[in-house]
C-alpha positions as CSV (number, residue, x, y, z in Angstrom):
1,X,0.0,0.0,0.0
2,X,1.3,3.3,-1.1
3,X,2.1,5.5,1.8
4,X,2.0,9.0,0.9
5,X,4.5,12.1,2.1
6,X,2.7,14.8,3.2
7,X,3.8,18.8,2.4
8,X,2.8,22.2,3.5
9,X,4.1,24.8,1.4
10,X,3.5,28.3,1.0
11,X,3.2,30.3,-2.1
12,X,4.0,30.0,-5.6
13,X,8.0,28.6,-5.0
14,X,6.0,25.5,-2.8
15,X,3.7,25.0,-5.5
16,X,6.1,25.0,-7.8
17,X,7.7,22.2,-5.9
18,X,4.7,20.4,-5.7
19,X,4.6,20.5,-9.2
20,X,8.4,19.0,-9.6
21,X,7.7,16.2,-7.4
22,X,4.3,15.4,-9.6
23,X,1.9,15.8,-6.1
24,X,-1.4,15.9,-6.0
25,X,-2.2,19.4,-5.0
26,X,-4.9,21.4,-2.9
27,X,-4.4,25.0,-2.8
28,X,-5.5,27.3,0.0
29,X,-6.8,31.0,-0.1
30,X,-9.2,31.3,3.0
31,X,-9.5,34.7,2.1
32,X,-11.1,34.4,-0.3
33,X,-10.9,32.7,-3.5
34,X,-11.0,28.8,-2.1
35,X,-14.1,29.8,0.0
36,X,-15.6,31.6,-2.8
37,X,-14.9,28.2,-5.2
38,X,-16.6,26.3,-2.4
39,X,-19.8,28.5,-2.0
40,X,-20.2,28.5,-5.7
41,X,-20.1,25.0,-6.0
42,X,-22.4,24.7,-2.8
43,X,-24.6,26.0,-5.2
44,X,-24.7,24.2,-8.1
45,X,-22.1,26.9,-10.1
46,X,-18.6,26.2,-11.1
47,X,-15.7,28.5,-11.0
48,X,-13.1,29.1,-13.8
49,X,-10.0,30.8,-12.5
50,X,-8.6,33.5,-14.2
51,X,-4.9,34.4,-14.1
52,X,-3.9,37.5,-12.3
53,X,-3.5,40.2,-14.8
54,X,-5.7,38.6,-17.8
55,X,-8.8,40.5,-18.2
56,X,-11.9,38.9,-16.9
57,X,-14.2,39.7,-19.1
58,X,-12.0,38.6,-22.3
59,X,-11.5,35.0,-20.1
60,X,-15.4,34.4,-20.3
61,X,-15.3,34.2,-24.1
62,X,-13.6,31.6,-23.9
63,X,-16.3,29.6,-23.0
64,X,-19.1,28.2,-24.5
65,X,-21.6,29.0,-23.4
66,X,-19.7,32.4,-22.1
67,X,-18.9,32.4,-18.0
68,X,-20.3,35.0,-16.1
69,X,-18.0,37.6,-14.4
70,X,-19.3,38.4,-11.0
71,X,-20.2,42.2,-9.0
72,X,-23.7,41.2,-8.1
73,X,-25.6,43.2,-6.0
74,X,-22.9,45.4,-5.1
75,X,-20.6,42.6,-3.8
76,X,-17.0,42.0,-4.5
77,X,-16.2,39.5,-7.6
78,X,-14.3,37.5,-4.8
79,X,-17.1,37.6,-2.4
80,X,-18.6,33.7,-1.3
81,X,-21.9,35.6,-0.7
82,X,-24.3,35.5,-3.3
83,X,-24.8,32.7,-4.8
84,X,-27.7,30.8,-4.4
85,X,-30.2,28.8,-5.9
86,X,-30.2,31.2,-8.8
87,X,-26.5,30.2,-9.4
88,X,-26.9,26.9,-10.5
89,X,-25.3,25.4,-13.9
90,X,-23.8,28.5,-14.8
91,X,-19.9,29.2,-14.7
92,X,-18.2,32.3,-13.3
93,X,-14.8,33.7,-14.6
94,X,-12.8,34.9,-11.7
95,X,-9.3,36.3,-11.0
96,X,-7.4,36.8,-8.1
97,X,-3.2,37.2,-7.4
98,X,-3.4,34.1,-4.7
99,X,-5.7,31.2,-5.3
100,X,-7.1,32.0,-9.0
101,X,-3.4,32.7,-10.0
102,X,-2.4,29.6,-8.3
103,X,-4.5,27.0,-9.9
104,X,-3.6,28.4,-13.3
105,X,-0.1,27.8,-12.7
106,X,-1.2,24.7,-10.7
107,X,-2.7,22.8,-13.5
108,X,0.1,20.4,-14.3
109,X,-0.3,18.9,-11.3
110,X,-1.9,15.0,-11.4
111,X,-4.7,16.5,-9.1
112,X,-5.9,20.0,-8.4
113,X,-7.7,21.1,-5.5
114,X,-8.8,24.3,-4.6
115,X,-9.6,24.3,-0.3
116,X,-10.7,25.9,2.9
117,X,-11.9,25.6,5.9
118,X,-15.2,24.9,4.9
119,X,-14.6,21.8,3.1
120,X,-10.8,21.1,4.9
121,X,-11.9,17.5,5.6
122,X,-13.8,16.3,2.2
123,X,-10.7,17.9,0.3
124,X,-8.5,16.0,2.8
125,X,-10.1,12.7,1.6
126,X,-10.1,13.7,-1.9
127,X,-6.2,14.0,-1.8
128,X,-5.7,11.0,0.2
129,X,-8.1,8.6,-2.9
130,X,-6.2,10.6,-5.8
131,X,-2.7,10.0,-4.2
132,X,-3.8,6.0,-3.3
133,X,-4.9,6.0,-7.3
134,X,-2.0,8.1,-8.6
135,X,0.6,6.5,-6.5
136,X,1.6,10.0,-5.7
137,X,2.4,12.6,-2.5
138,X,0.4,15.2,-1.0
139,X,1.0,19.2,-1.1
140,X,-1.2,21.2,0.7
141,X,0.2,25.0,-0.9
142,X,-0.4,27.8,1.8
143,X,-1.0,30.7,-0.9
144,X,0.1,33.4,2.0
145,X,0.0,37.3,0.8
146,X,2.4,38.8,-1.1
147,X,4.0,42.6,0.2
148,X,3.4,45.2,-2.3
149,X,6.7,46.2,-3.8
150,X,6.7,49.9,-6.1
151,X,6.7,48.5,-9.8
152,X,6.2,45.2,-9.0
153,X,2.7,42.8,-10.3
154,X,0.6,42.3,-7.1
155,X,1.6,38.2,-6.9
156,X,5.8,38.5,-7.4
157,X,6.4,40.8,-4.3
158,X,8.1,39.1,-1.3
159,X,5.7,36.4,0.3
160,X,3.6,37.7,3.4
161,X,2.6,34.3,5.3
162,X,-1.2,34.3,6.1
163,X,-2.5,33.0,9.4
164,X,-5.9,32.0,7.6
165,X,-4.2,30.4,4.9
166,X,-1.8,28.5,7.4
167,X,-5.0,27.6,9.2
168,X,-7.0,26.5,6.2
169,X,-3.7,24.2,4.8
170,X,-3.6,22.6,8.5
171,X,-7.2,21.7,9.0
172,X,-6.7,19.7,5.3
173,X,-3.8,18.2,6.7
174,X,-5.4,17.2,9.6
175,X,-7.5,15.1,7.7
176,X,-4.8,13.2,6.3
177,X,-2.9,10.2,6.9
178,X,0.5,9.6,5.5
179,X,4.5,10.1,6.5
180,X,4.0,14.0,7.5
181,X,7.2,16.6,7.0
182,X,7.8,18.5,10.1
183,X,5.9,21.5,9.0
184,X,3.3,19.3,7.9
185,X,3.1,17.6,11.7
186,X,3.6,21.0,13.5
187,X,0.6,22.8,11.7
188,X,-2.1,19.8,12.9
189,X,-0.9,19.9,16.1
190,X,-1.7,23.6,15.7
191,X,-5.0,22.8,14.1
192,X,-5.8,20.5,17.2
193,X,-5.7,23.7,19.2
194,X,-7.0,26.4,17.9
195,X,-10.2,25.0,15.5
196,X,-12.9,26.3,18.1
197,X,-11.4,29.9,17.7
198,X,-11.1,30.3,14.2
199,X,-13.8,33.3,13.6
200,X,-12.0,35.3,16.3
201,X,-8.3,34.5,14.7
202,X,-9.4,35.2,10.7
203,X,-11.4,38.7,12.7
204,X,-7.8,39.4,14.1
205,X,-5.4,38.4,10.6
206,X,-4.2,41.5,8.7
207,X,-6.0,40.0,5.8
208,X,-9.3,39.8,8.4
209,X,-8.6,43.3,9.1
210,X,-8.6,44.5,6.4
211,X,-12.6,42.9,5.1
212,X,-13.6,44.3,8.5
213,X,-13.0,47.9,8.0
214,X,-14.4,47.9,4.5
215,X,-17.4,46.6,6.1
216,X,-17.0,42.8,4.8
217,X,-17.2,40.9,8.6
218,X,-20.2,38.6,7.0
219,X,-17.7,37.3,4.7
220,X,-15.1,36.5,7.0
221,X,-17.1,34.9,9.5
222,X,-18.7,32.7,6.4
223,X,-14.9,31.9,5.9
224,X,-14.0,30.2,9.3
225,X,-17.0,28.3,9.3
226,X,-15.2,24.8,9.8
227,X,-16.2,21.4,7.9
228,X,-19.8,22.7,6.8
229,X,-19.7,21.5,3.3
230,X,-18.9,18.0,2.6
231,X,-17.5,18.3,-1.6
232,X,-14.3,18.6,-3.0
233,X,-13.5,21.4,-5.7
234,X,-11.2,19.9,-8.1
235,X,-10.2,21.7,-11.3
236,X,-11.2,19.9,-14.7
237,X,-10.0,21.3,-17.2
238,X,-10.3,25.2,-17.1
239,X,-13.1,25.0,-14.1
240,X,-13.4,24.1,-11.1
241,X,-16.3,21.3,-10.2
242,X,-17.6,18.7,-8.2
C-alpha cells in the first residue's frame, strides 16, 4: 500500500515544488478565493479561475456557453456571498493574485484542488483517494499574501505568510494520513488547538482586518465556518467542479 509524504508549502515557489515532485495538489486562499470556489459550487455553479493580470471579461469568451463575471448586488467578484439557488449550472470567470493565479499555474499537477476551511476535511479525503490512485504525495500550498513592492505585479512581491491560509492548509492536513514533514506535523498539532477559535483569529489576521474595516465581517465569519460542506473542488480542465 502506497504510503504518501505529506507537504505544506507556502506560495507560488512551494507549488512550484509540488509541481516537480508530480503531487497531488490542494491550494488554500481562505480569504477568499478557495471559500468563494466552495460556495459557488455549494450551489450548483462552477468557477473558472482566471490568471492574475488577464482581463476577466476577455476569459469568459472563452467559454461556451460564455462564463459570467461576478459584481452582483454590489458585492466584490471574490465575495462567497451571493450565490444561491439562482446560481446553479452557470460558470463564473474569476481572477485573483493568490488562489485564482495559483490554480492556473497549478494545473500540471496530477490532481488539483482548490480548499478551505469549509470543506478542509472532504478535500483531505479527496487527496488521500487521488494520491492512493496516482501513486503520488500530497502538497497542501499555503498561498500566503504577497507585500506590495513599487513596480512590482501584485503576486511577485516578497511572500507575506497568512495565518488564515496556514490555518486552512492545516485543518486539510489534519485530515490526512501519511508520513508528515515537520511543518506538515507541527501545523495539525496547531489545528488541534486552535479549531474552536477560528472566527475570532481570521477577525484578528491582517487580511481579516482589512474585510472588516471595509465593512465585509459577514464574509469572514462565512470563511472560518469549519467542515460545513462536505465536496471537494477539483479543477477539470479550465473550471473548477464537483
Amino acid at each position: 500500500m502506497h504510503v504518501p509524504k505529506i507537504h505544506l508549502e507556502w506560495g507560488l515557489e512551494g507549488l512550484d515544488a509540488a509541481l516537480a515532485r508530480q503531487d497531488v495538489v490542494a491550494i488554500v486562499d481562505v480569504l477568499s478565493f478557495c471559500t468563494t470556489v466552495c460556495a459557488a459550487l455549494a450551489q450548483g455553479a462552477s468557477i473558472a479561475p482566471v490568471p492574475w493580470g488577464e482581463d476577466a471579461e476577455a476569459w469568459a469568451e472563452r467559454f461556451e456557453p460564455k462564463a459570467l463575471t461576478r459584481n452582483e448586488g454590489g458585492r466584490r467578484a471574490l465575495s462567497p456571498l451571493g450565490f444561491d439557488a439562482s446560481s446553479a449550472g452557470k460558470l463564473y470567470a474569476i481572477s485573483s493574485p493568490n488562489g485564482a493565479h495559483f490554480s492556473h499555474r497549478g494545473k500540471a499537477a496530477p490532481a488539483l484542488f482548490a480548499a478551505c476551511l469549509r470543506n478542509a476535511s472532504a478535500s483531505a479525503q479527496a487527496l488521500q483517494e487521488c494520491a492512493a490512485d496516482l501513486t503520488c504525495d500530497i502538497s497542501v500550498i499555503a498561498c500566503g499574501e504577497r507585500w506590495p513592492v513599487e513596480g512590482m505585479a501584485a503576486h511577485v512581491g516578497p511572500l507575506r505568510v497568512a495565518l488564515e491560509d496556514g490555518l486552512g492548509a492545516a485543518a486539510v492536513i489534519a485530515g490526512l494520513a501519511g508520513e508528515l514533514s515537520a511543518d506538515a506535523r507541527i501545523a495539525a498539532r496547531i489545528f488541534e488547538q486552535s479549531y474552536q477559535e477560528l472566527d475570532e483569529l481570521l477577525c484578528a489576521c491582517p487580511s481579516g482586518v482589512e474585510l472588516i474595516e471595509r465593512d465585509l465581517r459577514d464574509e469572514v465569519s462565512f470563511a472560518a465556518e469549519y467542515d460545513v460542506e462536505h465536496f471537494a473542488a477539483r479543477l477539470v480542465g479550465e473550471r473548477y467542479t464537483l
